[in-house]
Structures are given as structure tokens and as C-alpha cells.
ZADREN-212639 format. One record per residue (C-alpha): residue in three letters; chain; x, y, z. Coordinates in nm, 2 decimals, padded with zeros to 4 digits. Last residue first. Example, Ala and Ser with C-alpha at 12.3 -4.5 7.8 and 13.67 -1.06 7.14 Angstrom:
2
ser | A | 01.37 | -00.11 | 00.71
ala | A | 01.23 | -00.45 | 00.78
***
This chain:
370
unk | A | 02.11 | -01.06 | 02.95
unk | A | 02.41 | -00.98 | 02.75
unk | A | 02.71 | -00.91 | 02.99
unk | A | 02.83 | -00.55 | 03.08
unk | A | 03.16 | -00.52 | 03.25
unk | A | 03.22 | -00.24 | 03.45
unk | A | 03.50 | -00.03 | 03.47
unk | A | 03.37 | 00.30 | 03.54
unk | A | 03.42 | 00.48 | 03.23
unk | A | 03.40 | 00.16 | 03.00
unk | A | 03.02 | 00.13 | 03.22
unk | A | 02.93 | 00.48 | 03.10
unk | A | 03.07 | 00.49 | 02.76
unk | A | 02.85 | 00.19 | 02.72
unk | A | 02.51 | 00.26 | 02.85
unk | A | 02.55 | 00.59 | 02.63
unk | A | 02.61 | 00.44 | 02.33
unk | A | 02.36 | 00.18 | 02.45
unk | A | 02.08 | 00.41 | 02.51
unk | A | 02.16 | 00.58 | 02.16
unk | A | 02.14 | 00.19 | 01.98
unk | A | 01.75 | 00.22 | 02.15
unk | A | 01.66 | 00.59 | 02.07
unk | A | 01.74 | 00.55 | 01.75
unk | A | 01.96 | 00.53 | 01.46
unk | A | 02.24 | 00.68 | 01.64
unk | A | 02.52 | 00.95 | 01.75
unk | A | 02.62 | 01.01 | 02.09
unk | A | 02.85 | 01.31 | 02.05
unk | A | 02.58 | 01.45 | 01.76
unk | A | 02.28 | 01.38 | 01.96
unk | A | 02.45 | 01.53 | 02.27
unk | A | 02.56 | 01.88 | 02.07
unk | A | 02.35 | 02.06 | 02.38
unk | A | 02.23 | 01.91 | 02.60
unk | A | 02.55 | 01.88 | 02.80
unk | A | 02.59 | 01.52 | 02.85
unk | A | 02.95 | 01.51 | 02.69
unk | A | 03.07 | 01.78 | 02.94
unk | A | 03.00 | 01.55 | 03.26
unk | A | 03.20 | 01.30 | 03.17
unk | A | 03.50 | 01.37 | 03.41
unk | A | 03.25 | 01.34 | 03.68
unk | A | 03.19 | 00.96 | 03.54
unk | A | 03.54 | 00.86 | 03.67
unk | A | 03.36 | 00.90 | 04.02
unk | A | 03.14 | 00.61 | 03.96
unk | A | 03.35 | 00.33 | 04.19
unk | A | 03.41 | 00.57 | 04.43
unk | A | 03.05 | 00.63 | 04.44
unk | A | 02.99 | 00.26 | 04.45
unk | A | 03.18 | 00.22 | 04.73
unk | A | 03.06 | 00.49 | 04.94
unk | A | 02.69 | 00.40 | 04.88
unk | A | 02.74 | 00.00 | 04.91
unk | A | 02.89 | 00.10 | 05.30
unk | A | 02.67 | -00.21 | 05.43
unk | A | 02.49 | -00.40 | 05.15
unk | A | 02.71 | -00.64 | 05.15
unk | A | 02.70 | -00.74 | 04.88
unk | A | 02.56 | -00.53 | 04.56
unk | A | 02.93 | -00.55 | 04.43
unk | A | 02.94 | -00.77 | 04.08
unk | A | 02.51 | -00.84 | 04.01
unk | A | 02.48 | -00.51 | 04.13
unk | A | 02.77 | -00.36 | 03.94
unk | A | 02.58 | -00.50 | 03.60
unk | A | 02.23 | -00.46 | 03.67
unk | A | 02.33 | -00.06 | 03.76
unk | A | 02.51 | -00.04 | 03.40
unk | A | 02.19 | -00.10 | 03.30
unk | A | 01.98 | 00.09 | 03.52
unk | A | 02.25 | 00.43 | 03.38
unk | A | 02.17 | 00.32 | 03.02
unk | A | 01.79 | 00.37 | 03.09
unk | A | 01.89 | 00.69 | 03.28
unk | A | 02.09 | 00.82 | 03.07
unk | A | 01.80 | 00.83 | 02.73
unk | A | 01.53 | 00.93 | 02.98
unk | A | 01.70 | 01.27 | 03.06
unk | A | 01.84 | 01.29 | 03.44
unk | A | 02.18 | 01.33 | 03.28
unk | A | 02.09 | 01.50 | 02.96
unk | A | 02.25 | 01.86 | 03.07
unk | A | 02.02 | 02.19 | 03.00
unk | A | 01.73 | 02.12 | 03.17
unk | A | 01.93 | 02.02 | 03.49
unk | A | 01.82 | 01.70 | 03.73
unk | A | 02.16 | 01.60 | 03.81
unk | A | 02.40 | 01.92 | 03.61
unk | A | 02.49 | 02.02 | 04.00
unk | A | 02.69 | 01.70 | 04.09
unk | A | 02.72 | 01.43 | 03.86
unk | A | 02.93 | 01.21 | 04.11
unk | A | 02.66 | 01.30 | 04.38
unk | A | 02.30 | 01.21 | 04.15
unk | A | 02.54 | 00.90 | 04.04
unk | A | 02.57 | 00.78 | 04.34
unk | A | 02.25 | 00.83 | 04.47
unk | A | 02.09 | 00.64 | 04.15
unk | A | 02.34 | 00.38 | 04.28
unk | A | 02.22 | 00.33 | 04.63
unk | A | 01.87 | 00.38 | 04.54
unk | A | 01.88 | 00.08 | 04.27
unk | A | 02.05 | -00.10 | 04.53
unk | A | 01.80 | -00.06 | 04.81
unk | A | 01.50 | -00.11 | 04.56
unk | A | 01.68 | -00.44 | 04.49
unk | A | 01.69 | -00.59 | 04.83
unk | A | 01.35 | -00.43 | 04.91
unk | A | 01.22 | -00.64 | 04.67
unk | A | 01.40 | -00.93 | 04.78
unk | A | 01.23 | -01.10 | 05.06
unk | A | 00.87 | -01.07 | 04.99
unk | A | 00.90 | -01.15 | 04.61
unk | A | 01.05 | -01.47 | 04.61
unk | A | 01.28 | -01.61 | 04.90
unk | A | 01.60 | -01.65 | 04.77
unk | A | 01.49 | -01.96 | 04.56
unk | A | 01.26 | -01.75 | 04.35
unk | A | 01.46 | -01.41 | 04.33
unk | A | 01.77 | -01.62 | 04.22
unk | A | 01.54 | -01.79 | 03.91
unk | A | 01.39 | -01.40 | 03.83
unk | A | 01.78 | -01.30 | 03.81
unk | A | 01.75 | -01.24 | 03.41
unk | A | 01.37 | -01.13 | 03.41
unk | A | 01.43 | -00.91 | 03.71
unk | A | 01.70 | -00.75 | 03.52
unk | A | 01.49 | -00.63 | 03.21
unk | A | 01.19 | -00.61 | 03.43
unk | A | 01.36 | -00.27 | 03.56
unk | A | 01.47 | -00.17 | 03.20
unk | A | 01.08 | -00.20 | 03.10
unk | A | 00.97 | -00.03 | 03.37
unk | A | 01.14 | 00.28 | 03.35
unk | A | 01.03 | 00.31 | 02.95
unk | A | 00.65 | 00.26 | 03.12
unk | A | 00.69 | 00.53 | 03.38
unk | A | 00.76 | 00.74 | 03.18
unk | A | 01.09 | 00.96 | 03.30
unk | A | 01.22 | 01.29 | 03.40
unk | A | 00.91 | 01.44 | 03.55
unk | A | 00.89 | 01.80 | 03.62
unk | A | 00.70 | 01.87 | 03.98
unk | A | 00.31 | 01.85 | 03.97
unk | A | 00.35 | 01.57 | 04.21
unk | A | 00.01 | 01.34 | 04.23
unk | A | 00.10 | 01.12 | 03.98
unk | A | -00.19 | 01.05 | 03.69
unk | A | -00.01 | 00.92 | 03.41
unk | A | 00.27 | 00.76 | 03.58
unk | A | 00.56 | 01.00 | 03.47
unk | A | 00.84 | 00.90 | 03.74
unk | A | 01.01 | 01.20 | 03.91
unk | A | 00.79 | 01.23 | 04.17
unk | A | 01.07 | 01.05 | 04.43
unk | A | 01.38 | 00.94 | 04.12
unk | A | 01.61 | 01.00 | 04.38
unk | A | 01.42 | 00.80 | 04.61
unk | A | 01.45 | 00.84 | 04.98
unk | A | 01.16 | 00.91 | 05.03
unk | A | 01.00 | 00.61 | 04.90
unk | A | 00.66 | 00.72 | 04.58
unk | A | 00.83 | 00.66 | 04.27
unk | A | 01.14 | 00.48 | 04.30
unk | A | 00.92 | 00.21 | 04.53
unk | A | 00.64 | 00.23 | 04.26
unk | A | 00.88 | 00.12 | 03.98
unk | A | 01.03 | -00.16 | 04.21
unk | A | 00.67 | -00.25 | 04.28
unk | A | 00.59 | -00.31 | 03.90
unk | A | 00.97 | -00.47 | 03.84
unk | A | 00.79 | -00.77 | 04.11
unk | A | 00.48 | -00.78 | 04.00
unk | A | 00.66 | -00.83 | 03.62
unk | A | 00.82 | -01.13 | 03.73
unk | A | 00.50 | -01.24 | 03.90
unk | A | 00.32 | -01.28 | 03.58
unk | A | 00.05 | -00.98 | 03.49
unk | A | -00.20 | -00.81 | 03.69
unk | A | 00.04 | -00.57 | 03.84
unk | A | 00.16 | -00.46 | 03.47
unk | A | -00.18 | -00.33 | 03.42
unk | A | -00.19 | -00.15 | 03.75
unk | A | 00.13 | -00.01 | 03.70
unk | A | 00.03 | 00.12 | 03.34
unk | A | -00.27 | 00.32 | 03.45
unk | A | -00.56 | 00.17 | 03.46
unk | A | -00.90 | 00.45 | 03.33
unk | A | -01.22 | 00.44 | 03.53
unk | A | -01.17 | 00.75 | 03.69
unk | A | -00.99 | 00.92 | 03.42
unk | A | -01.29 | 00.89 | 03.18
unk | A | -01.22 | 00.76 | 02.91
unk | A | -01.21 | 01.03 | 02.61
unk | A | -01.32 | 01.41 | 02.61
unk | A | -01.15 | 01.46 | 02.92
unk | A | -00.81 | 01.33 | 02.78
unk | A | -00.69 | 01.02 | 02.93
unk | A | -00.78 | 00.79 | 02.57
unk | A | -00.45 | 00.93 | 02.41
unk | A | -00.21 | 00.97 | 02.62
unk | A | -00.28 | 00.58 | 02.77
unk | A | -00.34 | 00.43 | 02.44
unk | A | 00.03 | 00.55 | 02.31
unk | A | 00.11 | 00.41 | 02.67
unk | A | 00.02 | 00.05 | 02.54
unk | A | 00.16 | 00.12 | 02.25
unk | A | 00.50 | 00.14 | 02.37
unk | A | 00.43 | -00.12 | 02.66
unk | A | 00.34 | -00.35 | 02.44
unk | A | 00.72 | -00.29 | 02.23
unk | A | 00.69 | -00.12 | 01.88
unk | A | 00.73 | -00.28 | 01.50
unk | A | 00.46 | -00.13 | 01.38
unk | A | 00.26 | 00.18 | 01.44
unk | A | 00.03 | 00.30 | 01.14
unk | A | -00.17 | 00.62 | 01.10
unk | A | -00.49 | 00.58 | 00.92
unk | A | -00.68 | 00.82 | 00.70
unk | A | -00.99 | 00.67 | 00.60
unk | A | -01.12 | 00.64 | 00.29
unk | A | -01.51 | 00.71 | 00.17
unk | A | -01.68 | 00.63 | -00.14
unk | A | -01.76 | 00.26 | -00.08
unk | A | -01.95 | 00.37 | 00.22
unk | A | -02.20 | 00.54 | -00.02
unk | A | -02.27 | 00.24 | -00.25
unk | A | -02.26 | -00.01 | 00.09
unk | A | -02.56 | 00.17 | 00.23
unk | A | -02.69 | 00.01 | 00.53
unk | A | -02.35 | -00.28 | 00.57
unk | A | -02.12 | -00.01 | 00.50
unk | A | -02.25 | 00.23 | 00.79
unk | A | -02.29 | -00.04 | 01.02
unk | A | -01.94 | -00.14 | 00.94
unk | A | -01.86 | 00.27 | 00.99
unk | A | -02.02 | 00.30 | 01.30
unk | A | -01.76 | -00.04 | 01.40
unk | A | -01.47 | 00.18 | 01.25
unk | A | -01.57 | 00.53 | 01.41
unk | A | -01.63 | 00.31 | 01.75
unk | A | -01.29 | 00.14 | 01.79
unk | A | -01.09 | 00.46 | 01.67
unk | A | -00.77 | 00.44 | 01.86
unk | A | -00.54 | 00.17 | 01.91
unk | A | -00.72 | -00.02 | 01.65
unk | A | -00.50 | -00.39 | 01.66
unk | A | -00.44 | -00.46 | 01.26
unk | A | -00.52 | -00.82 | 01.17
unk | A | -00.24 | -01.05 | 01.11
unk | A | 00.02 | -01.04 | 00.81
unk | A | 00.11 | -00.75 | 00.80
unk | A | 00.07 | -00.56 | 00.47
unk | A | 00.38 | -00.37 | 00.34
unk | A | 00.44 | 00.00 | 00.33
unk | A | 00.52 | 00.12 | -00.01
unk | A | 00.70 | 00.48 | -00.03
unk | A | 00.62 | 00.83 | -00.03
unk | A | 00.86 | 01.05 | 00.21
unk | A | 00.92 | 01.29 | -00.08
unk | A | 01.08 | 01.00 | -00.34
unk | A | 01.02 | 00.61 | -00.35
unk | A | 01.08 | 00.43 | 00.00
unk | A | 01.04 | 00.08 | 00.04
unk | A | 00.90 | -00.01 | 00.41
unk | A | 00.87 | -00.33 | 00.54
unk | A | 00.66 | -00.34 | 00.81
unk | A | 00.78 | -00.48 | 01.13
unk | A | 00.54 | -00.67 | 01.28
unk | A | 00.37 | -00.59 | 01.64
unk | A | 00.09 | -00.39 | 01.46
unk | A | -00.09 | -00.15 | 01.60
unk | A | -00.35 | 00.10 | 01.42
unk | A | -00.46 | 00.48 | 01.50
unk | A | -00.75 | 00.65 | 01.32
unk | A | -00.70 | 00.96 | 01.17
unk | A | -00.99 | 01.26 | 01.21
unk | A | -01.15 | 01.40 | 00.94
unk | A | -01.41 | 01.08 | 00.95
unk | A | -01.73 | 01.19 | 00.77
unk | A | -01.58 | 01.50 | 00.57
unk | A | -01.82 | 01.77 | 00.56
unk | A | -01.94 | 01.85 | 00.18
unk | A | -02.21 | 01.55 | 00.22
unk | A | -02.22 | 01.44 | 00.60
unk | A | -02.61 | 01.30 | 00.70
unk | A | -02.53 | 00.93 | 00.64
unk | A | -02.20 | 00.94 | 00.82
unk | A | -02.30 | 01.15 | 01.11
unk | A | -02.62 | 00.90 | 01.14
unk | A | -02.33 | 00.62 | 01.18
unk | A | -02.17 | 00.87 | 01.42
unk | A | -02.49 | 00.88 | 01.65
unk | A | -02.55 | 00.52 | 01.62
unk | A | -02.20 | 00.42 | 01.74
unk | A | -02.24 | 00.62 | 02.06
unk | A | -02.59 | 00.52 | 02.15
unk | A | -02.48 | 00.16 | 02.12
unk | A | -02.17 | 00.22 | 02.32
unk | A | -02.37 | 00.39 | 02.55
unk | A | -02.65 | 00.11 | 02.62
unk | A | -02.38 | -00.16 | 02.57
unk | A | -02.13 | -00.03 | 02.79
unk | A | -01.77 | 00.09 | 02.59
unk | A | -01.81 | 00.46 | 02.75
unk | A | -01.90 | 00.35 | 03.10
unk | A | -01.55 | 00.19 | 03.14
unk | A | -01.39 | -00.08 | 03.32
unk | A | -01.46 | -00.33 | 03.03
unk | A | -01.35 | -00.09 | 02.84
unk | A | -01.00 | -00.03 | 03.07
unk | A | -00.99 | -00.43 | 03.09
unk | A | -01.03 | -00.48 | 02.66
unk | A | -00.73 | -00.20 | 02.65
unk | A | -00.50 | -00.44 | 02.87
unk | A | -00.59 | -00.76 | 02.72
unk | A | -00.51 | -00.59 | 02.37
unk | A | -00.18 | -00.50 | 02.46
unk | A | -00.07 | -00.76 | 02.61
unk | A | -00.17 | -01.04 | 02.34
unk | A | -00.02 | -01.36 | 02.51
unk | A | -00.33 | -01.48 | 02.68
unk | A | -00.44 | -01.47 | 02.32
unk | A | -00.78 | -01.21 | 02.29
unk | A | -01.09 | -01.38 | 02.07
unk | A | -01.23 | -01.07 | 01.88
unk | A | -01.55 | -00.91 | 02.00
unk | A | -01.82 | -00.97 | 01.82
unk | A | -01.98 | -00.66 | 01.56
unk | A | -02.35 | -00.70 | 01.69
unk | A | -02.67 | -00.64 | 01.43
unk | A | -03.02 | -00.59 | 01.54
unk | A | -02.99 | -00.19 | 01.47
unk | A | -02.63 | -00.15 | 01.58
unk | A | -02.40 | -00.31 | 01.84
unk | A | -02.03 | -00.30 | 01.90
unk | A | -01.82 | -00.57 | 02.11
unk | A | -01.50 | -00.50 | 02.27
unk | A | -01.19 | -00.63 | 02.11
unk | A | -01.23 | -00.54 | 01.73
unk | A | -00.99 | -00.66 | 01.48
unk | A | -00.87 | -00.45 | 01.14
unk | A | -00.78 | -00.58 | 00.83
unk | A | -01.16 | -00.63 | 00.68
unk | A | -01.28 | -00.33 | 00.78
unk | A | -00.97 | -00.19 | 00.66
unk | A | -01.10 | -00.30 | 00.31
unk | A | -01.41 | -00.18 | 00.30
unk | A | -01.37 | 00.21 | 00.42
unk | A | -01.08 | 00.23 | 00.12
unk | A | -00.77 | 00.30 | 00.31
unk | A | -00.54 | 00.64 | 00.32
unk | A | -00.20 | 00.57 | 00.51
unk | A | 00.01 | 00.75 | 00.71
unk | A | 00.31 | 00.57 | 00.87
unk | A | 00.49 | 00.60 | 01.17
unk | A | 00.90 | 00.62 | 01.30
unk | A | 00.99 | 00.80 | 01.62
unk | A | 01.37 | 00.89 | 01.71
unk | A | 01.22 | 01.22 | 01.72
unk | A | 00.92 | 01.26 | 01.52
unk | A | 00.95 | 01.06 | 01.15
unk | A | 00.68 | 01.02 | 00.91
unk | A | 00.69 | 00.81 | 00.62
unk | A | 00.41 | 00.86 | 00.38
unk | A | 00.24 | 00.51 | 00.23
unk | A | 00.12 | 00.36 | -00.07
unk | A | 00.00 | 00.00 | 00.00
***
């Protein structure tokens, strides 16, 4: 299919125009619509499929995906549809997931051929302009057949990307209510117990006091208005990145209960070593140290001096510090700016291990594949 590139960032998407019929046919629904004696089902969900388990709870959850208003909801636009001549019926894009990576052949102006995946889209956002629309096609099929839909396309991303993509979107006031909406910690707390386990390390650096990442975590929703450095999601998925690789220690060291506050202490101990071997430029605008980019690599090189020195935990803050001190000498190269240039990449995840790298060669640490 013809497609434009877009690129935000280190962000790559894809606009797309499709003919109302045949995204119909590409797309899945996870909640089920209803029209005038007609239901749309709700797709069958793998255990597997995070990202669609965790939107079907929120609309399960909320008001807005009910029968009687969902119903109301979907009529309304379908009449929109029938009643719009020189207004367009959907000016808005709708937002599709796919965990494949597209391939993408590029032809001249940012137009290129995106290919088809090879499963059903996942509709991010959009669920009831797409089931008005089947309605729509299914009343008048001549007049549906004249409309396309502009589409943006995210492929290739994490859950937890797209997961938070949902998030932003559906917290605004004129989407799901806030009161019914799960943030990410709540969805990650009903998942396997490796995952429990990062969860409550992400709510420990959050909320304990003696955090140095205390308000600084973006969870959608925090009660700090303060700046926040990280999302909550990004911070979570380096965190579960370590628990995964000890997750057989954790078990026969006493699970959950006995070693979460063993590695909150050590992700506090080395977060306040680096806050004093950075000095003044911690938590700066202008330096990158407390931007998301260092502190993923910073977790990582974390993992690898706890898994070398975490014991005993008794003078760990003095030890590491003199162990980070060669990073004070670093401090220039995370000025904001000229970093992109001095840590030069494709994308945000080869920058995080530019970075991740320096820092551990700095310190002498060894960083092992996990």
C-alpha cells in the first residue's frame, strides 16, 4: 500500500489512506459493537496479546464501551455518516498497531510502499468510528464505498510502547474517563509475578523518600506536579529487564517478599551515586543526565555492578560512588547541547547503549548480554 513516512524524534509512523471496505476487513475489534439488530463480536484475545488484554480491561472498566452507551455512541456517528455530504465523515485519523515490522520501500518525498502485516491490525484508537462505519457499509454499501480513512500505522513497537500511546490518548477529558482509566502499574500488576515484582520496584522509586527518582516517574496521573524525567513505562521495562535475568535467584532467595527491598535498596544506592558524582547538572534542563535516554543506560550499568558488588549492602553508597567517580569527568558530553551529535544513532534504543556503554567503560564495568 502507498504510504508517507513520518519521523518525530527517534519515532517512525506511517500515514495511510484505506478504502472504508477493506480496513474493515484488516482490522480486529476487542470489545463488542451493536447496531440496529446487528453486533460486531469481539475478537478472541491470546493470553499472550498484552496489549489488547489491557485495552479490553480499561473498556470493560468503562461507562463509554457499555452496551447502552456504546450503542448510542456508534449510532450517532453512523447517522453523522449518512447525513455528512461536503463535511468530511471521518476528518480525524485513526490509530493501528501492529507488532510486525513493516517493510517499508521508500520512493521520493517521504512516499514509499508499506507492506501488509500479516495479522489483523489492533485499532489503538478509533474502535467506534470503525464499528459505525461497518454499520454504515452494511446500510448503504454504495456510499461507504466512497469514503477512505486516513490511518496512521505503528509497527514494530514494544506493548508497553503502544500501550502508553493508548494511555495519552484515551486520558483526555473528552475520552475515558480518568476515573475508570488503569494506569500502566496497574496493568503490569496483573500480569506474571516477574513483572509484579519490576511493577513494585517502579512504585518504590516513585513514591519512597529516599528516592532519587521521588515524583520524578511520569505515571499518568501522579500526584506531584513537579517535572518528571521519566515514563513510567520506558522505567519499567529496563527494571523487568534484570528481574527477568535473576527472576530464578529471586525465586529460591525467597521470592518476592524478601527481595524487593533488596533491589530497591541498590537501585537507590546507585541512583544516589550518580546524582553525587554528577553533581549540580543532576536534574538540569540543560544537561541530559536525568533525561530518559541516561537513565535507561545508567539501570543498565546498575544490573551490572549489582550483580558484581551489591554485597554487603553495608557501606554500598561509598563504594559505588568511588567506583562512579570517573563519570565526573564525563560530565561535558551530556551537555544538551551537541548530545545527539556526540552520541550518535539510529534510534533511541542503539543511543541508550552508546551511552550505557561509555558509561560502564568509564567506570570499569563489565556489561554481559542478558
Amino acid at each position: 500500500m502507498l504510504a508517507t513516512q513520518i519521523r518525530q524524534k527517534d519515532g517512525i509512523f506511517y500515514f495511510v489512506s484505506y478504502p472504508a471496505k477493506e480496513l474493515l476487513q484488516r482490522v480486529r475489534f476487542i470489545s463488542r459493537f451493536y447496531g440496529d439488530g446487528e453486533v460486531i463480536p469481539a475478537s478472541r484475545i491470546a493470553k499472550d496479546d498484552d496489549i489488547a488484554q489491557f485495552i479490553s480491561r480499561i473498556e470493560r472498566t468503562d461507562h463509554a464501551f457499555q452496551r447502552g452507551l456504546s450503542q448510542a455512541k456508534v449510532r450517532q456517528l453512523r447517522n453523522f455518516y449518512e447525513t455528512a455530504v461536503t463535511q468530511p465523515p471521518i476528518p480525524g485519523t485513526v490509530l493501528l498497531f501492529t507488532s510486525e515490522t513493516l517493510r517499508y520501500q521508500s520512493q521520493a518525498d517521504g512516499m514509499g510502499h508499506l507492506s501488509e502485516p500479516g495479522a489483523k491490525f489492533l485499532i489503538i484508537d478509533g474502535q467506534h468510528r470503525l464499528a459505525a462505519l461497518h454499520f454504515y457499509l452494511q446500510d448503504r454499501p454504495a456510499d461507504a464505498a466512497t469514503i477512505r480513512v486516513p490511518c496512521m500505522i505503528f509497527d514494530g513497537r514494544s506493548e508497553d510502547f503502544s500501550t502508553e500511546m493508548f494511555v495519552i490518548i484515551n486520558s483526555t477529558p473528552t475520552r475515558i474517563n480518568k476515573s475508570h482509566l488503569v494506569d500502566l502499574y496497574e496493568k503490569v500488576s496483573w500480569a506474571a509475578p516477574d513483572r509484579k515484582f519490576a511493577a513494585r520496584l517502579v512504585d518504590k522509586l516513585y513514591s519512597e523518600g529516599d528516592s532519587p527518582l521521588r515524583y520524578r516517574i511520569n505515571r499518568l496521573g501522579g500526584r506531584s506536579q513537579r517535572d518528571k524525567w521519566i515514563l513510567q513505562a520506558e522505567l519499567f521495562n529496563e527494571l523487568h529487564r534484570w528481574v527477568r535475568t535473576d527472576w530464578r535467584k529471586i525465586q529460591v532467595t525467597g521470592g518476592s517478599a524478601r527481595n524487593v527491598d533488596k533491589y530497591y535498596g541498590a537501585l537507590r544506592d546507585f541512583l544516589k551515586a550518580a546524582k553525587n558524582v554528577f553533581g549540580d547538572t543532576w536534574g538540569k534542563d540543560n544537561y541530559m543526565v536525568t533525561k530518559p535516554v541516561t537513565l535507561k543506560a545508567m539501570i543498565r550499568v546498575c544490573t551490572a555492578l549489582a550483580r558484581e558488588d551489591a554485597e554487603p549492602a553495608e557501606g554500598r553508597l561509598q563504594r559505588w560512588e568511588e567506583r562512579l567517580l570517573p563519570w565526573g569527568d564525563l560530565v561535558r558530553e551530556f551537555r544538551e547541547e551537541g548530545f545527539y551529535e556526540r552520541f550518535a544513532a539510529k534510534g533511541e534504543v542503539e543511543r541508550v547503549a552508546r551511552v550505557q556503554k561509555d558509561l560502564a567503560r568509564a567506570a570499569g564495568i563489565e556489561i554481559r548480554k542478558s
